[in-house]
C-alpha positions, 0 to 999 in steps of 0.5 A, spaced: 335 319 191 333 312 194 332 308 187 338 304 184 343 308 181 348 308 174 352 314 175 356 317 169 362 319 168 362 326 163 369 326 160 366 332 155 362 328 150 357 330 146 353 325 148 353 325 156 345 327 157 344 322 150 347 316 154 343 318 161 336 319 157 339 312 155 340 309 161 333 312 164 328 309 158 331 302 161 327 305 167 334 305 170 335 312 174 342 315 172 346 322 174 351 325 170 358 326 175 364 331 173 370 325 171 374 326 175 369 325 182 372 321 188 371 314 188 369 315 196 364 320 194 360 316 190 361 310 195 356 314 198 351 312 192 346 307 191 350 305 185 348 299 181 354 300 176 359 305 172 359 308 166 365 312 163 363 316 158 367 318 150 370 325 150 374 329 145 382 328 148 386 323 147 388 319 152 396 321 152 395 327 151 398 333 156 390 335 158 387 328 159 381 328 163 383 322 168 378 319 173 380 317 180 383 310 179 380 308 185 373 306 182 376 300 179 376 298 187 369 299 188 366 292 186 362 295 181 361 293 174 364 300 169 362 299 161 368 305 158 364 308 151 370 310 147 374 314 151 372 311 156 374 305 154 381 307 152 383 309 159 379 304 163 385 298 158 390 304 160 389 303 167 389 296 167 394 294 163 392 296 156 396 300 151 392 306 147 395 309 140 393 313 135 390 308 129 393 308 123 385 308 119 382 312 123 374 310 124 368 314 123 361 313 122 357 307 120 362 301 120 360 292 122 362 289 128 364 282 129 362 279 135 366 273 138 363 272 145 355 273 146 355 271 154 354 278 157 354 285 153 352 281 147 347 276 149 341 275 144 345 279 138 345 277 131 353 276 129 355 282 126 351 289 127 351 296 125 355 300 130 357 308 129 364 309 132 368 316 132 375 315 134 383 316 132 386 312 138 385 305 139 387 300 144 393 296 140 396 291 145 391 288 152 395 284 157 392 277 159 387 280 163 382 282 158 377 277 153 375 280 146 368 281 145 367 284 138 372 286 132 372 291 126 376 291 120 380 296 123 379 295 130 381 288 133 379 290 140 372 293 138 369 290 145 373 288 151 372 285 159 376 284 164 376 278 167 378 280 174 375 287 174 368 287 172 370 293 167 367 292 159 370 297 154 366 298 147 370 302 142 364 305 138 357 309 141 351 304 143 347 311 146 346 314 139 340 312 134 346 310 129 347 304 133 341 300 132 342 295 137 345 299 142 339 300 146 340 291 146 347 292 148 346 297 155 339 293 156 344 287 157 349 292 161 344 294 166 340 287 167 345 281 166 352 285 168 349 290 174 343 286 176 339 292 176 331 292 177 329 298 173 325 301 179 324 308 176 318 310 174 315 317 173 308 314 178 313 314 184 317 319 181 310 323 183 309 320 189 316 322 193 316 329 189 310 332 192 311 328 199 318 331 199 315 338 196 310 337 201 315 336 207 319 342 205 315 348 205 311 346 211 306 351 211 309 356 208 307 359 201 310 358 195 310 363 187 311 359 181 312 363 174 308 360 169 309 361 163 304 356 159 310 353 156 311 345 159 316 346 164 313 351 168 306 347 168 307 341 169 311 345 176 306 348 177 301 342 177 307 339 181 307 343 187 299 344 187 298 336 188 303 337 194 301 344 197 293 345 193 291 353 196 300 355 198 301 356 191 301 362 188 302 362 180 304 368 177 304 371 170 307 375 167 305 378 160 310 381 158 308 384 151 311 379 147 307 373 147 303 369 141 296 371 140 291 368 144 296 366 150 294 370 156 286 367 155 288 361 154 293 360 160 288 363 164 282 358 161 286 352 163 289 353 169 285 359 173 279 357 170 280 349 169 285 347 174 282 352 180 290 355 182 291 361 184 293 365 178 295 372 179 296 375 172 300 382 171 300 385 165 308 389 164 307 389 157 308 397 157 314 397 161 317 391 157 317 395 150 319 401 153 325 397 155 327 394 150 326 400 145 333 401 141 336 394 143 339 390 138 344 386 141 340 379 143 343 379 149 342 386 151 334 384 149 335 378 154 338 381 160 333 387 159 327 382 158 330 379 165 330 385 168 323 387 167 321 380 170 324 381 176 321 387 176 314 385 174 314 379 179 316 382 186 311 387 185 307 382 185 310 377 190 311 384 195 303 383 195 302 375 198 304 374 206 308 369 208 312 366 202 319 362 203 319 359 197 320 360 188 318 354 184 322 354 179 322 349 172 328 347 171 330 341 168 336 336 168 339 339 161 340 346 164 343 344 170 348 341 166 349 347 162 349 352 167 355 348 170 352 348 176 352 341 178 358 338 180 361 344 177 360 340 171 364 343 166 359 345 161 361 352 156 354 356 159 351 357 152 345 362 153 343 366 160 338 361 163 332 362 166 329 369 166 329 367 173 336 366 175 336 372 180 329 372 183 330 368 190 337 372 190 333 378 190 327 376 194 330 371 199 326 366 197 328 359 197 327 355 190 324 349 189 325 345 183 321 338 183 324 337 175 330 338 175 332 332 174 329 330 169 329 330 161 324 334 157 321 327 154 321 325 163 317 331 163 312 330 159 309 324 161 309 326 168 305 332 166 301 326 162 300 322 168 298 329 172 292 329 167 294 336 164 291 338 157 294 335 151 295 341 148 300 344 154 303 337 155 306 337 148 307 344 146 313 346 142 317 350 147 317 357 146 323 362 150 323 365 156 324 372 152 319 370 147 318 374 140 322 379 142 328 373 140 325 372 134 325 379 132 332 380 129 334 387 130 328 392 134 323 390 137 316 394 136 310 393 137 309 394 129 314 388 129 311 384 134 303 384 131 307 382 124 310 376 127 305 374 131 300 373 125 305 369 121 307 364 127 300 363 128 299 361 120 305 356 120 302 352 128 296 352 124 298 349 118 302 344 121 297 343 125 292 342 119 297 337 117 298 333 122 305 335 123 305 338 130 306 332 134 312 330 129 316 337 128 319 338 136 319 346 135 316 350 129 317 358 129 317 364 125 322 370 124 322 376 123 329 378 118 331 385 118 331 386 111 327 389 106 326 386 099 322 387 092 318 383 090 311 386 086 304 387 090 299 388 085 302 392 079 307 396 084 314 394 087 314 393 093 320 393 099 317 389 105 319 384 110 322 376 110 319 371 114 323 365 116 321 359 117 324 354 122 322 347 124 327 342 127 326 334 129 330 332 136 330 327 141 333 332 146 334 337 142 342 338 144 342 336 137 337 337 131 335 336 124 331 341 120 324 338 118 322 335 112 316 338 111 313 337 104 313 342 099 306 343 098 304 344 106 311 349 105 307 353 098 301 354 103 305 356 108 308 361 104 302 363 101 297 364 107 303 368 110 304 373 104 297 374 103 295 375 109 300 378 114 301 386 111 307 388 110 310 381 108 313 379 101 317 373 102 318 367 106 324 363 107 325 355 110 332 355 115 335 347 113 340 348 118 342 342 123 344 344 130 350 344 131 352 348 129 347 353 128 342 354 135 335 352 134 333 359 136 336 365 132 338 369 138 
């Protein structure tokens, strides 16, 4: 990566990749480091500026995370978040306590010095901090910024070390301005240029993809969600006739799926698109698998099956491309050893280069979702594909509570088409970040006719998400909810009631396995 640099240390905040996307829509590049990443190492780097970011310990505590002190010798300009802040005044002089008011949530500060971080903001500002220390005692080196009513030093510099502190979260949408104060941060304080583009990004992707596999043949999976396609249109600009798409139809897809794949990419975008149906193999596989995880690694497996058999069929292929984007390379701990809980088995192709020798391409793997999907904008990729709501790897079969059969799966599939197109109807597609339906293991009476019946729930899900590492259940309107209902009763046979799923993520998952 040539371009202008904000490297971020991850410290175990939640909000790490929020301050990275952050960071990106000022056309800033950013990368997420393990904390305590060596000064030396990221000397390496085309580094504008350091940001430190909050996290859950104390920073007095026997577990404290600690970077390496060395980067306050680097010359470079350091904005510490929250936590970040703390240890940054700890190192140079500073001293942290446990606050005797502790602050959480919407709260007002002052501001006292509008020269740098602050330039061009109102006097006070609504700002959402999250903290039980705060800095109590800061020597002669530092200035106050900003104040709260609890917090006199709300925001803080150092006059000698070019190290800003903030005391409260400008990354999240609770913090109006915050978006103001990091401008200020990368523009005013790091002098960045804000070279990042997504056209560039095209440019030295498929030239670097292009260099790489020489001439070599290349596979990708196509799944017809907006990673895989925009991959495979990625590596097609690159490479035209040396990709290979495969489709895998698993016997768990939505209703239409496979043709429509087909029609855009076959037939519209003229890849090479190989589609082999495994749907048998698929189902019989997961009969009598109840156990989510069990489902996923079976469906993994079956996979892996599928596509070598197909892969065995073409000459002369080095490479798997593969859509994996920056969030799953964070959560599988697999930058850096980043310290991330592994949440899901990621990728139902996590196993295949291992198995088939191939090296991996993944042009999007630094990139957030939002990133991708201009860039599948800017390829020219159909609407509909470029906005879709995501669907798993795993398909229905993760959205079948218990066995899935194909009595199940034709129920599911004809209530999940109901509810896309009536959220379409309604203008909700775009606003709503993913909508599904779930098939509940349970039975319950209700009156069909003049007779009692024993039939299955539906739930209904639909979240709003930026990112979606946090989300928010819909609003959707009662009316558009009593259509959705209705349609899905009177419709799909064997379906008497349907339910709306309001939880937030977290602590419940968007997906239900």
């Amino acid at each position: 990566m040539n371009h202008e640099m904000i490297a971020i240390l991850d410290f175990g905040s939640q909000y790490s990749q929020l301050i990275a996307r952050r960071v990106r829509e000022h056309n800033v590049y950013s990368e997420i480091f393990r904390a305590d990443t060596p000064a030396k190492q990221l000397r390496q780097l085309p580094l504008k500026g350091l940001i430190l970011s909050g996290g859950p310990a104390s920073v007095y505590s026997k577990n404290a995370i600690e970077c390496d002190r060395k980067i306050f010798e680097l010359g470079l300009p350091i904005l510490g978040i929250c936590y970040g802040m703390q240890l940054g005044c700890k190192f140079l002089g500073g001293h942290v306590v446990p606050a005797q008011k502790r602050e959480y949530g919407r709260t007002t500060l002052s501001i006292v010095d509008k020269s740098d971080l602050f330039a061009h903001l109102p006097d006070s500002i609504t700002v959402w901090a999250s903290h039980g220390d705060q800095v109590s005692k800061l020597g002669d080196d530092f200035a106050v910024l900003a104040t709260t009513e609890t917090c006199p030093y709300a925001a803080v510099r150092h006059k000698n070390k070019n190290f800003f502190g903030v005391q409260f979260h400008p990354e999240v949408a609770h913090t109006p301005q915050g978006q103001e104060i990091l401008k200020n941060f990368l523009y005013n304080i790091c002098r960045c240029s804000g070279d990042w583009k997504m056209s560039d990004f095209v440019d030295k992707t498929t030239e670097e993809i292009r260099k790489k596999v020489g001439d070599a043949m290349v596979i990708c999976g196509l799944s017809g969600g907006v990673d895989s396609s925009v991959t495979a249109s990625l590596v097609h600009k690159a490479i035209g006739d040396q990709l290979v798409c495969i489709f895998v139809d698993n016997g768990l897809l939505r209703n239409n799926e496979r043709e429509n794949v087909t029609s855009t990419f076959g037939d519209h975008f003229h890849i090479n698109l190989r589609v082999i149906d495994w749907s048998k193999q698929f189902l019989k596989g997961l009969a009598g698998a109840i156990d989510p995880q069990q489902k996923r690694r079976i469906i993994g497996a079956e996979f892996i099956e599928a596509f070598k058999s197909e892969a065995s069929k073409i000459k002369n292929v080095r490479f798997l491309a593969q859509g994996t984007l920056y969030p799953d390379v964070i959560e599988s701990g697999a930058k850096d050893g980043n310290p991330a809980a592994n949440i899901k088995l990621h990728h139902n192709v996590g196993a295949l280069p291992k198995q088939l020798g191939f090296e991996l391409i993944e042009p999007l793997r630094d990139l957030f979702k939002d990133e991708v999907r201009t860039v599948g904008e800017y390829l020219g990729l159909p609407e509909d594909i470029v906005w879709r709501h995501p669907f798993p790897g795993p398909g229905l079969a993760v959205r079948i509570i218990g066995e899935v059969t194909p009595q199940r799966l034709q129920i599911l599939r004809a209530a999940d088409e109901i509810l896309i197109d009536e959220i379409r109807s309604a203008g909700l597609y775009r606003k709503i970040s993913q909508a599904l339906t779930v098939l509940l293991p349970v039975s319950t009476v209700g009156v069909m006719g003049d007779e009692r019946s024993y039939e299955n729930v539906i739930a209904v899900r639909a979240v709003e998400t930026p990112d979606f590492m946090t989300a928010d259940f819909s609003h959707i309107p009662y009316d558009v909810l009593g259509v959705i209902s209705n349609r899905i009763i009177n419709e799909v046979r064997g379906v008497n009631r349907v339910v709306y799923d309001i939880s937030s993520k977290p602590p419940a998952t968007i997906e239900w396995e």
